[in-house]
N, C-alpha and C positions, 0 to 999 in steps of 0.2 A: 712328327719326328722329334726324339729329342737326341743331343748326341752328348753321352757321357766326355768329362774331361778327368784328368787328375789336378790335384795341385799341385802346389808349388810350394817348394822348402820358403823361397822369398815371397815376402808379403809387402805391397803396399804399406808406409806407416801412414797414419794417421789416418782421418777422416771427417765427415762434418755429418755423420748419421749420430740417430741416439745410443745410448749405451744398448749392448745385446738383451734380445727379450727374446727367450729361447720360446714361449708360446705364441708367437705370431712368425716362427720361421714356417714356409712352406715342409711339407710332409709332418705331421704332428704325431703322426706314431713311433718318431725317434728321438721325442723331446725329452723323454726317461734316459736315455740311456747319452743324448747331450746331456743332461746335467749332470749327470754322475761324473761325466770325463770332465767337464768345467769344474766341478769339486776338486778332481782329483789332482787337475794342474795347477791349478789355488794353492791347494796345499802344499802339493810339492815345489812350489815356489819356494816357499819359506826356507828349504833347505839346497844351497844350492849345491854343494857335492852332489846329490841324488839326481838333481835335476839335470845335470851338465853327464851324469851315465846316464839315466833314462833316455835323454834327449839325444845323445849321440854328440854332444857341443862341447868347446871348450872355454875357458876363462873368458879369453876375450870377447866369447858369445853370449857374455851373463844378460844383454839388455833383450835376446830372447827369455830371459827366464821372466825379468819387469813385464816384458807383452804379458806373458801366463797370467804372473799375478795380478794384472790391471783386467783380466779378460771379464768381469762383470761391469766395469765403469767407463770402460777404454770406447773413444768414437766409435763409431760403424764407417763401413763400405758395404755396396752392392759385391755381391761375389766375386763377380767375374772384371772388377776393376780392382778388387784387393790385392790375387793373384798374380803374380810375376816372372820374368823367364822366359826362356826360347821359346816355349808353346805358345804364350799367350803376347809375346813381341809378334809373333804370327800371325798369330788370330786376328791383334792389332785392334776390336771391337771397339774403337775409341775412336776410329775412322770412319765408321759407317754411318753412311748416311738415309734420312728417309722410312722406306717401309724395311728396309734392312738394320735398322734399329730394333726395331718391334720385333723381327721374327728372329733377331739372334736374341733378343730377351728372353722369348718363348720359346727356344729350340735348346739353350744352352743351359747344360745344370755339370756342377762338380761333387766328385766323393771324395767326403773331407774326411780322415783320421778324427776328428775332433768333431764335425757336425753331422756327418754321413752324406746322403745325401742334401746338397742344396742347388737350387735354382737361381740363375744369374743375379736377380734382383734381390734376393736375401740380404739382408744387411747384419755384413760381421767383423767384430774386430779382427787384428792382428792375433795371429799368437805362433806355437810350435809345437808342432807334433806332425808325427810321420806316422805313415802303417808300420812301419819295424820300427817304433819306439817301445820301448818296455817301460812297461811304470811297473815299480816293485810293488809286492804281492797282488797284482794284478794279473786276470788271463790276460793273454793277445790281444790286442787289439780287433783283428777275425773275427775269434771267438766272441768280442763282447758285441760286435756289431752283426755279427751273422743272421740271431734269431729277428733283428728287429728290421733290419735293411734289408734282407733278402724277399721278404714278404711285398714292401715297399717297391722295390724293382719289380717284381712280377707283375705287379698290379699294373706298375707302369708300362710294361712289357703287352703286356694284357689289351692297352688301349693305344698305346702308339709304338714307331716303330722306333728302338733304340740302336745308336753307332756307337759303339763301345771303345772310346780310345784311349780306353785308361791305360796303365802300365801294372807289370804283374801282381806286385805286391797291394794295390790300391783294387783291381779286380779280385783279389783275396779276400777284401771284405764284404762281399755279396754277390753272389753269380748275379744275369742277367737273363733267361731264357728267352732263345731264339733271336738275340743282340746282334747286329753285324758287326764284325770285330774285324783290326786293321792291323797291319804290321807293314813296315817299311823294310828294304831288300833294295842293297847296292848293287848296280852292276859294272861288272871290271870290262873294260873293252875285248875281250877274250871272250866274253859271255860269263866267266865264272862271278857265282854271287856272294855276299858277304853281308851279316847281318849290318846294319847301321845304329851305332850306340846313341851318340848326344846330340845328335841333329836328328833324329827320329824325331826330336819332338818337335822340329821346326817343321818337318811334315805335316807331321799330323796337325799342326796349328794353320796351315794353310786350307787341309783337308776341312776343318772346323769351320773355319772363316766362307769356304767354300759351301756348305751345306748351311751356314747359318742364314747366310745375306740370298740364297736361290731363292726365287719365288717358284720353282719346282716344289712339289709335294713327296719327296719320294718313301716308295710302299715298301722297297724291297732289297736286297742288297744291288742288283742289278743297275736300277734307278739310282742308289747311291754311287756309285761306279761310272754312270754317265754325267752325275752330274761333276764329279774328279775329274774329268777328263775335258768335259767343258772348259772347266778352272785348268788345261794345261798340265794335268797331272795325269800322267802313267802307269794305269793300274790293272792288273790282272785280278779274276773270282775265282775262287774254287768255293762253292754253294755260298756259305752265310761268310764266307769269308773274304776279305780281299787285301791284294799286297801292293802296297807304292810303289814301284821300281822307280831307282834315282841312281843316276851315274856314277861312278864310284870315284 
């Protein structure tokens, strides 16, 4: 099982890995289209007007623009400790102990704007970029990752079972075929329900943390659902689909 994450706008600073070596990250069939986007945050370093619209940042945000330009020389981290945020205050993967180490290593991978897919143990610097960053005359970001990531996912699809808990615009950049896919759903004492904005991701970081540390194997959406519910979480299926319910 692997269970897709997104990132995080916040990163971890620093780190005590080596500078980025884009051909030793896991998935190698997306290291073309890594370096082209490391090129391109380089350079638009240099100019920071461009980079502060591109990015979506303000003035006082310029030392995201230094991550950019350091992103060839700048420390490393493991992925999944770089990342930051309600999701991964959740996940908490800094707590676990034992063979729950290991299998959240190997269960847990992110889709990065900037790297595509990567795997817990990847070692990457800081930097910034979002899926709805626009670098001028460039396509979407989507668009650049689609032809190269999507094939990637399938494969991965192909041989184990993926839980899909990205968010929409980071599931933009490469479907996932036959993925179990999650959404969170408040409910008002009344029964009436109500989507859940910014603690959706505190769910699903439990969900994650939940699936990562089981020594459960699960095949199915089904099996993922009992093992939610294990972990004290409240969850309904409809097929490959399942929803959190959480009190509103």
């Amino acid at each position: 099982m692997i269970v897709l994450l997104p990132p995080s706008e916040t990163k971890r600073p620093g780190g005590d890995g080596p500078p980025l070596a884009l051909d030793i990250l896991s998935s190698p069939a997306l290291t073309a289209t890594r370096a082209e986007l490391v090129d391109d945050l380089v350079r638009l370093a240099a100019d920071r007007p461009a980079s502060r619209k591109a990015l979506g940042i303000s003035a006082s945000q310029d030392g995201e623009i230094d991550r950019n330009a350091a992103l060839r020389a700048a420390p490393t981290l493991p992925a999944i400790h770089r990342y930051t945020g309600v999701l991964y205050d959740a996940l908490d993967v800094g707590s676990l102990k034992g063979a729950a180490v290991a299998r959240a290593a190997a269960r847990l991978a992110v889709v990065s704007a900037l790297f595509g897919l990567v795997r817990a143990d990847d070692q990457i610097p800081a930097y910034r970029l979002s899926a709805g960053s626009k670098l001028p005359g460039r396509p979407t970001l989507a668009a650049r990752w689609k032809p190269s990531l999507e094939p990637v996912l399938a494969e991965l699809a192909g041989r184990e079972l993926v839980v899909d808990l990205r968010s929409g615009s980071y599931a933009a950049l490469g479907k996932v075929p036959g993925a179990v896919t999650v959404d969170v759903t408040a409910e008002h004492p009344d029964g009436r329900r109500s989507t859940v904005s910014h603690f959706n991701k505190a769910h699903k970081g439990r969900l994650a943390r939940a699936l990562a540390s089981t020594r459960a194997e699960p095949g199915d959406a089904a099996a993922v659902a009992t093992v939610a519910r294990r972990a004290d979480m409240r969850v309904e299926r409809r097929g490959d689909h399942l929803t959190v319910v959480v009190p509103a």
